[in-house]
C-alpha positions, 0 to 999 in steps of 0.5 A: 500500500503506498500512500502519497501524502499531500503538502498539508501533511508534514513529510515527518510522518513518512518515517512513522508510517513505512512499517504499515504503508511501505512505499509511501512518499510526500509529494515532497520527495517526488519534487511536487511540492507546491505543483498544481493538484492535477500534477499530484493525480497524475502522478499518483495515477501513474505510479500506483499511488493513493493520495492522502490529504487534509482537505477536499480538492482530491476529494472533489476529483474523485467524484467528478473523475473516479479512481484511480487514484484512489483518495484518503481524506483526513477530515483533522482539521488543523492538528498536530502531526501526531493526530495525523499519525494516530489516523493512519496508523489506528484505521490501517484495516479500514484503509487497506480494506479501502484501497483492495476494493474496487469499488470506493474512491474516497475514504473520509476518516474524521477523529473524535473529539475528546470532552 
C-alpha cells in the first residue's frame, strides 16, 4: 500500500508510517511540492499511488473523475502531526480494506473529539 501524502501533511510522518504503508512518499520527495493538484493525480495515477490529504480538492476529483487514484481524506482539521499519525496508523484495516476494493474512491476518516 503506498500512500502519497499531500503538502498539508508534514513529510515527518513518512518515517512513522513505512512499517504499515511501505512505499509511501510526500509529494515532497517526488519534487511536487507546491505543483498544481492535477500534477499530484497524475502522478499518483501513474505510479500506483493513493493520495492522502487534509482537505477536499482530491476529494472533489474523485467524484467528478473516479479512481484511480484512489483518495484518503483526513477530515483533522488543523492538528498536530501526531493526530495525523494516530489516523493512519489506528484505521490501517479500514484503509487497506479501502484501497483492495474496487469499488470506493474516497475514504473520509474524521477523529473524535475528546470532552
Amino acid at each position: 500500500m503506498k500512500l502519497l501524502l499531500d503538502e498539508n501533511l508534514s513529510p515527518r510522518l513518512i518515517a512513522s508510517i513505512c512499517d504499515l504503508y511501505p512505499d509511501s512518499k510526500h509529494v515532497e520527495n517526488c519534487k511536487l511540492l507546491h505543483a498544481p493538484d492535477g500534477h499530484v493525480w497524475s502522478f499518483a495515477l501513474e505510479n500506483d499511488f493513493t493520495i492522502v490529504t487534509k482537505d477536499s480538492d482530491f476529494t472533489d476529483a474523485s467524484v467528478l473523475v473516479g479512481c484511480p487514484p484512489k483518495v484518503i481524506w483526513l477530515r483533522i482539521g488543523n492538528c498536530a502531526t501526531k493526530e495525523a499519525l494516530s489516523a493512519l496508523r489506528n484505521n490501517f484495516e479500514l484503509i487497506r480494506r479501502f484501497i483492495g476494493t474496487e469499488r470506493e474512491c474516497c475514504l473520509a476518516i474524521s477523529i473524535v473529539a475528546k470532552s
